[in-house]
SETI-95678 format. One record per residue (C-alpha): residue number from 0; chain; y, x, z negated. Coordinates in Angstrom, 2 decimals, always signed. Layout:
// residues N
(NUM, A, (Y, X, Z))
...
//
This chain:
// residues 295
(0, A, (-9.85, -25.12, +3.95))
(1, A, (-9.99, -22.96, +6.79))
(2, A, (-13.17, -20.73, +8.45))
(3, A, (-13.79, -17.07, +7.15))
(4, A, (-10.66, -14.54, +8.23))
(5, A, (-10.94, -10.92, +9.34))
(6, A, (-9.39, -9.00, +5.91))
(7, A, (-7.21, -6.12, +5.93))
(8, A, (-7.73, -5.20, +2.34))
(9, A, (-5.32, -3.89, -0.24))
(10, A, (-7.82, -2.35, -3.11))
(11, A, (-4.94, -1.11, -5.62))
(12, A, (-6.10, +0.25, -7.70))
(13, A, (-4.38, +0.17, -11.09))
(14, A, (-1.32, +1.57, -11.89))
(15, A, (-0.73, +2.86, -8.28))
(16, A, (+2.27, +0.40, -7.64))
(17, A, (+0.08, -3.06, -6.64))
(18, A, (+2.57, -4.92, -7.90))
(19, A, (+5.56, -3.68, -5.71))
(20, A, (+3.24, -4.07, -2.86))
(21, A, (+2.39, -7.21, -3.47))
(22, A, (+6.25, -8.12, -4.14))
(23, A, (+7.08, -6.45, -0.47))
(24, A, (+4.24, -8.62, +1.08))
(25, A, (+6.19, -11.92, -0.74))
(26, A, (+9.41, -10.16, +0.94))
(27, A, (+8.21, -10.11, +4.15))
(28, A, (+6.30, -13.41, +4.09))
(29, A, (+7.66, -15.34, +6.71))
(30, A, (+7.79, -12.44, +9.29))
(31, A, (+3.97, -11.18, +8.73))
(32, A, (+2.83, -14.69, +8.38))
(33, A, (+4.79, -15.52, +12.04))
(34, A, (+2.57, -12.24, +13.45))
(35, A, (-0.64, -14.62, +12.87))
(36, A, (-1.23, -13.12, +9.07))
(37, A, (-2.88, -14.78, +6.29))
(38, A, (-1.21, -13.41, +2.87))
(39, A, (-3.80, -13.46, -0.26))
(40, A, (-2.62, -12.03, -3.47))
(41, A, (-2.33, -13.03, -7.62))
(42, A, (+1.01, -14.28, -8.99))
(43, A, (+0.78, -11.44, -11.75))
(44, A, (+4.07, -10.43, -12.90))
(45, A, (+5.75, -13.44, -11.15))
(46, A, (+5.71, -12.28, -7.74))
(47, A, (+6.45, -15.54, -5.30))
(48, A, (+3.75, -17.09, -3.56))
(49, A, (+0.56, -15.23, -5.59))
(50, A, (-1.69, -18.34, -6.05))
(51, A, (-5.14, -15.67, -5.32))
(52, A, (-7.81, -16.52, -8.53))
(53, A, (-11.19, -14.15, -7.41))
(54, A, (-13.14, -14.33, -10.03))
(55, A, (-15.51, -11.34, -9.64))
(56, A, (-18.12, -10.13, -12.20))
(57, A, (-17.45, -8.31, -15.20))
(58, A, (-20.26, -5.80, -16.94))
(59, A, (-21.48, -8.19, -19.11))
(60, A, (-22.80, -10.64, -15.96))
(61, A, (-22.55, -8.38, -13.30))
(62, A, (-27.06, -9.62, -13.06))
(63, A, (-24.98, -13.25, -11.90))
(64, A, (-22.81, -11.71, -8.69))
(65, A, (-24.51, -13.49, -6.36))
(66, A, (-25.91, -17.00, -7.61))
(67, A, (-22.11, -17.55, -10.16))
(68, A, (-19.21, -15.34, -8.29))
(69, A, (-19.72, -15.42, -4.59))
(70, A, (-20.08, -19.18, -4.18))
(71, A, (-16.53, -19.62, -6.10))
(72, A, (-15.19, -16.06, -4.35))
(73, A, (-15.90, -17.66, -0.83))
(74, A, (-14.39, -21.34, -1.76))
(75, A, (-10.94, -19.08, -2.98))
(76, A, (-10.73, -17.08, -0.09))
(77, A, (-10.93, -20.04, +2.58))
(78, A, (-8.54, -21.86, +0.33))
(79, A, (-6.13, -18.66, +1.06))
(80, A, (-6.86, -18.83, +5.39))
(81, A, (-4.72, -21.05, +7.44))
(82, A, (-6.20, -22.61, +11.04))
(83, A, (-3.80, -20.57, +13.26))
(84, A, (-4.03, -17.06, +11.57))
(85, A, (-5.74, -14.04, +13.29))
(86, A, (-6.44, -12.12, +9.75))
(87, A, (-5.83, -11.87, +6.45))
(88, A, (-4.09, -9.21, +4.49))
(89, A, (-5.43, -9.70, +0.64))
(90, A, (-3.81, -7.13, -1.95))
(91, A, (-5.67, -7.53, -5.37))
(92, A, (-5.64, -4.23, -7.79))
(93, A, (-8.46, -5.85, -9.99))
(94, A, (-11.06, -6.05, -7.13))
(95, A, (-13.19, -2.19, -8.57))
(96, A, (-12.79, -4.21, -11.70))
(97, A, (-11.11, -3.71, -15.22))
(98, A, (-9.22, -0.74, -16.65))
(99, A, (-10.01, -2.17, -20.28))
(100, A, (-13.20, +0.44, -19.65))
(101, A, (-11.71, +3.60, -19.26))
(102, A, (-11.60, +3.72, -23.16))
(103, A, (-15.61, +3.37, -23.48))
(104, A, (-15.30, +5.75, -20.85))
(105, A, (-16.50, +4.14, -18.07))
(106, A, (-14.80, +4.06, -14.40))
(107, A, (-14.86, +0.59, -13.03))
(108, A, (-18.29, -0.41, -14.17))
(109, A, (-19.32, -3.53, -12.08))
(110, A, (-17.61, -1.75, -9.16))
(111, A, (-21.04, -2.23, -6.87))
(112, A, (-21.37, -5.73, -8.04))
(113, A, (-17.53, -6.75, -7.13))
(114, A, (-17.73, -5.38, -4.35))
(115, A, (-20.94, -6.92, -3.08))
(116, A, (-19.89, -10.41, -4.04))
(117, A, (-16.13, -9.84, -1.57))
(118, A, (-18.30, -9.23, +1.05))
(119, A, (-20.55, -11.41, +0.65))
(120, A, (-18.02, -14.45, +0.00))
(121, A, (-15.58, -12.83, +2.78))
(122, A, (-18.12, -13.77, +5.23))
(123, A, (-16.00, -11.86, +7.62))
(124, A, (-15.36, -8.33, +8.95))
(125, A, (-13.27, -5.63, +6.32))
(126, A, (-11.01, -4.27, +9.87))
(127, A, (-9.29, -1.90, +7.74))
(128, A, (-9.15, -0.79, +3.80))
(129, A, (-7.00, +0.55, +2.11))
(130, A, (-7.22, +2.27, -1.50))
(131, A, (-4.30, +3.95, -3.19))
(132, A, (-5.29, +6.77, -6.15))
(133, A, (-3.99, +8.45, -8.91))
(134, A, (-4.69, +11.98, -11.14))
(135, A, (-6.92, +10.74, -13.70))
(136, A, (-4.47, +11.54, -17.04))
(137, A, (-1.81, +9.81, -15.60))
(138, A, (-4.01, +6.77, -14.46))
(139, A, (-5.35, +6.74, -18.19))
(140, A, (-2.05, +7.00, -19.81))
(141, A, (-0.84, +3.94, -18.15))
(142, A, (-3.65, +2.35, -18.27))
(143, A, (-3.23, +2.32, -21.74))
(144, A, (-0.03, +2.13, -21.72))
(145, A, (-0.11, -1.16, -19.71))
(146, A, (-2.59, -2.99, -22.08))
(147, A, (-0.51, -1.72, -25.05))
(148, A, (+2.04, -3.86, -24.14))
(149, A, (+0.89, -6.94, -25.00))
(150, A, (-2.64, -6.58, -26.75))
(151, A, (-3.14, -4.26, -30.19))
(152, A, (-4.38, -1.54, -29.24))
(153, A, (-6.75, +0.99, -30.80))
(154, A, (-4.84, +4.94, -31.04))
(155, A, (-5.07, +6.84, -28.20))
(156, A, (-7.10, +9.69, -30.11))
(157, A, (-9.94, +6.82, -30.46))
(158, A, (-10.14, +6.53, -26.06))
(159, A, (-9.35, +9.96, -25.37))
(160, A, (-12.60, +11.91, -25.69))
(161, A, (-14.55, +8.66, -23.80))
(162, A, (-12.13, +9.60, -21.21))
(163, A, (-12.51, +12.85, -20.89))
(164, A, (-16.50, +12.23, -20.22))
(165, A, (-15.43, +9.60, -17.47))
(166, A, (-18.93, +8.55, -16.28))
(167, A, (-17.42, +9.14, -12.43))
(168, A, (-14.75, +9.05, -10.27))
(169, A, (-12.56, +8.47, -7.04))
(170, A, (-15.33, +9.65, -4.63))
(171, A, (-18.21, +7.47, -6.50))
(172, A, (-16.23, +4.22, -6.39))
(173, A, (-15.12, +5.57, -2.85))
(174, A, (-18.32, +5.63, -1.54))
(175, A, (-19.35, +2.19, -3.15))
(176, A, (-16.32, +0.59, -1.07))
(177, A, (-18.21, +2.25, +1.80))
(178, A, (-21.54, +0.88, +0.96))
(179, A, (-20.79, -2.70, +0.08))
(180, A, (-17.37, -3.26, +1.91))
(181, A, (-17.90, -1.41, +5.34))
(182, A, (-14.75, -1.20, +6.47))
(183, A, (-13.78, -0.41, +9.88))
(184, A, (-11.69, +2.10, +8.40))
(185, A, (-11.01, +3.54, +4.85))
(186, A, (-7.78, +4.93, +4.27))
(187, A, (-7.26, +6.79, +0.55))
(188, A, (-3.73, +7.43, -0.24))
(189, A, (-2.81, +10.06, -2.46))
(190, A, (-0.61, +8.26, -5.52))
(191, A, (+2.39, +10.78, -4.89))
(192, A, (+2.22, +10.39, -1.27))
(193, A, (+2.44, +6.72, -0.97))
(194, A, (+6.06, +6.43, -0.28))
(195, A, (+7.47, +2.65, -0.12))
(196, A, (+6.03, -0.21, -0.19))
(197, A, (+6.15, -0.73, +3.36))
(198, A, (+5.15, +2.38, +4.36))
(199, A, (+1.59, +1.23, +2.91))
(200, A, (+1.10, -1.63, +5.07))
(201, A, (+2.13, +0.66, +7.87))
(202, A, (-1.21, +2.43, +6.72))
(203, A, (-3.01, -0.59, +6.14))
(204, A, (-1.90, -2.43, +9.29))
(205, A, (-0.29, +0.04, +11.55))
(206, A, (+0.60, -2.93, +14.02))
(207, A, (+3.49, -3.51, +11.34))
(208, A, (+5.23, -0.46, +12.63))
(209, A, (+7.79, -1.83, +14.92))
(210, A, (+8.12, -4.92, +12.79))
(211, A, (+11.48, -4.72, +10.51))
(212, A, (+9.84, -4.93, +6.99))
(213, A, (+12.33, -4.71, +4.26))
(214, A, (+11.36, -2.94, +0.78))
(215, A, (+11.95, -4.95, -2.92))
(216, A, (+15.46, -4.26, -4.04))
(217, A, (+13.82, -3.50, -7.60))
(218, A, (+10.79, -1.50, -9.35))
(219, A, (+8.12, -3.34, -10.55))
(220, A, (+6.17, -2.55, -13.96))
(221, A, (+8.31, -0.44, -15.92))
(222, A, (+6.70, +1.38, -18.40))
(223, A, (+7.15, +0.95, -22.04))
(224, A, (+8.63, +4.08, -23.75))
(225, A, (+7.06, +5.43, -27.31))
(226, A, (+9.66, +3.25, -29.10))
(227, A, (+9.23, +0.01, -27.83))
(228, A, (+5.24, +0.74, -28.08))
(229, A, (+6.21, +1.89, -31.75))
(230, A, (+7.39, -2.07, -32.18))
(231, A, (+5.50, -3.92, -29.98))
(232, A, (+1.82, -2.68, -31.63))
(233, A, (+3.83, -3.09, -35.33))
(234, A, (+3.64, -6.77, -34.45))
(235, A, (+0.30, -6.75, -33.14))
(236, A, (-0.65, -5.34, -36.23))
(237, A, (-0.31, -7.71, -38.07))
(238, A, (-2.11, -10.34, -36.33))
(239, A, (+1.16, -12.30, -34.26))
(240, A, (+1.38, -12.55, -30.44))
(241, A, (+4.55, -12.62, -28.04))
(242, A, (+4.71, -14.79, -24.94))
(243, A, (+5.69, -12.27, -21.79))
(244, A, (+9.12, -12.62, -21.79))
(245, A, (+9.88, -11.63, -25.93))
(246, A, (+7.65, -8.35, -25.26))
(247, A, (+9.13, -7.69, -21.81))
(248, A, (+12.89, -7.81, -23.88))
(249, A, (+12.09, -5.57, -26.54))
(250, A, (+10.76, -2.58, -24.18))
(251, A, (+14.38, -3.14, -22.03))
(252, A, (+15.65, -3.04, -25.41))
(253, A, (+14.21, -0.22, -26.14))
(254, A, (+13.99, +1.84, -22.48))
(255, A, (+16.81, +4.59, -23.16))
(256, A, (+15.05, +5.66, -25.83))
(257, A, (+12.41, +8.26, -23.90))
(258, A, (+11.81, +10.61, -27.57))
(259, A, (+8.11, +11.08, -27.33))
(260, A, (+5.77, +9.35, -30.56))
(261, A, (+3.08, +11.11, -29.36))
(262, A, (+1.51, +7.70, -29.06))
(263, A, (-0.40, +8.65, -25.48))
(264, A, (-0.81, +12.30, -24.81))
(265, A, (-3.62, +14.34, -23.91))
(266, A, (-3.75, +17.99, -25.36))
(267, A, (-2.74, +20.75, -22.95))
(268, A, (-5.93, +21.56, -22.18))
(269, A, (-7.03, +18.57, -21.15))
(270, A, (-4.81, +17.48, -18.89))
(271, A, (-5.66, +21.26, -16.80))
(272, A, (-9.07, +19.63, -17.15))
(273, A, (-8.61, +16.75, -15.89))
(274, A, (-5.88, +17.59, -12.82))
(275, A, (-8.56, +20.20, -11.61))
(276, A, (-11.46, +17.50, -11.62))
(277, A, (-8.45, +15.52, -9.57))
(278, A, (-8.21, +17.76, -7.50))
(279, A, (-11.49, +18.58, -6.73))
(280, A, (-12.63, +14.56, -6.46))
(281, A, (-9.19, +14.74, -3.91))
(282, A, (-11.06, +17.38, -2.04))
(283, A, (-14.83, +16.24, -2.22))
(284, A, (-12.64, +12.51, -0.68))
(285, A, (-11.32, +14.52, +2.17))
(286, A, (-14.68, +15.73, +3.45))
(287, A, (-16.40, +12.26, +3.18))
(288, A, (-17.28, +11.41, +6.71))
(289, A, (-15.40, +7.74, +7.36))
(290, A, (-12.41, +8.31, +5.44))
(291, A, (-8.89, +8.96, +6.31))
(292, A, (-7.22, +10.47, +3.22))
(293, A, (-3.33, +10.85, +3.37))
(294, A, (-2.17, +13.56, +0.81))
//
């Protein structure tokens, strides 16, 4: 168990394509961890090498971040630091918290409290952070989507009108990062002008440049169409479970099929609703003194 790193961090969020980073920083292991790099991040979705556990607070005991979460946060992240490395690059999409919320209509609840108990356990300077967002109906709609595929799931109808009263946004949980985390520097990334993979970490660590990163030969986290949601909550229905790989066959089975079931879809005028409080949060994040947005 090795002393407190300096952290590049990797914030996500959700549905922002975490888990194609995270696969590009297994990729590239041995050449980032030769430049003197510590590499920190979950095995979700079996990506090689993803041993990270942070257990931060939820809603329910975000009164217990600093007595429960930050003595077991700062044993993890020394568990994850070698003797010989310079820094550590830690990727975790689940570090704002939960997307389970968005339904009660609530944007990363414990946010402040997660975010007090990194630094806190870190122990360490933030040297650069990096957050990657999305326009809100599309981060909904796979956020649903996403837990849809292997929990029952209330309709859509039932979450939609929660959402649509979202309790805040991109530039409230931005400026909580800036609070709690003080990075060196914030970088926000735009979710359609993220490019690869490795053109991230360029952002996040822009001594990667020169180095000759390759990009994972394959997408991570396809979404489920209608149809294979159509089955999959049929079965959830009625009380049975799948393990990861049944549920994982029947939306390839079921991927051509792209007829929509209506099964996620927000009305016309919400979605002008909720792209034009996008892009005003995108604008409001461009004037905040401290960060570097890339749009």
């Amino acid at each position: 168990m090795s002393e407190p790193k300096p952290l590049y961090l990797h914030l996500g969020a959700h549905r922002t394509g975490t888990s194609s980073f995270q696969m590009m920083l297994a990729e590239n292991g041995d050449l980032l961890r030769g430049a003197g790099f510590d590499l920190a991040y979950p095995g979700r979705d079996d990506i090689p090498g993803g041993d990270l556990a942070l257990r931060l607070p939820q809603p329910r005991n975000k009164d217990q971040w600093q007595d429960r979460f930050v003595p077991n946060a700062a044993i993890e992240l020394r568990k994850q630091a070698s003797a010989d490395s310079t820094a550590m690059i830690l990727s975790e999409e689940n570090i704002p918290g939960r997307m389970i919320h968005f339904g009660s209509g609530r944007f990363y609840p414990a946010a402040e409290e997660r975010f007090k108990t990194l630094a806190e356990a870190a122990a360490a300077p933030v040297l650069r952070a990096l957050l990657v967002v999305r326009e809100y109906a599309d981060l909904y709609v796979s956020a649903y989507r996403k837990r849809a595929e292997d929990n029952h799931s209330d309709p859509f109808d039932d979450d939609r009108r929660n959402m649509m009263r979202m309790d805040r946004g991109w530039p409230e949980l931005v400026a909580l990062i800036q609070t709690h985390l003080q990075a060196q520097q914030l970088i926000v990334v735009e979710y359609a002008s993220r490019g690869r993979s490795v053109d991230l970490l360029r952002h996040l660590l822009p001594e990667t440049r020169e180095m000759p990163l390759i990009e994972p030969a394959h997408r991570m986290n396809h979404s489920p169409t209608d149809a294979a949601l159509e089955v999959l909550q049929a079965i959830y229905a009625k009380g049975d479970t799948l393990e990861r790989e049944a549920w994982q066959q029947i939306i390839l089975e079921h991927r051509d099929d792209h007829a929509s079931r209506g099964i996620s879809e927000f009305t016309k005028r919400q979605n002008r609703i909720l792209r034009g409080r996008y892009a005003e949060d995108l604008d409001r994040l461009a004037q905040m003194p401290g960060v570097v947005l890339v749009r």
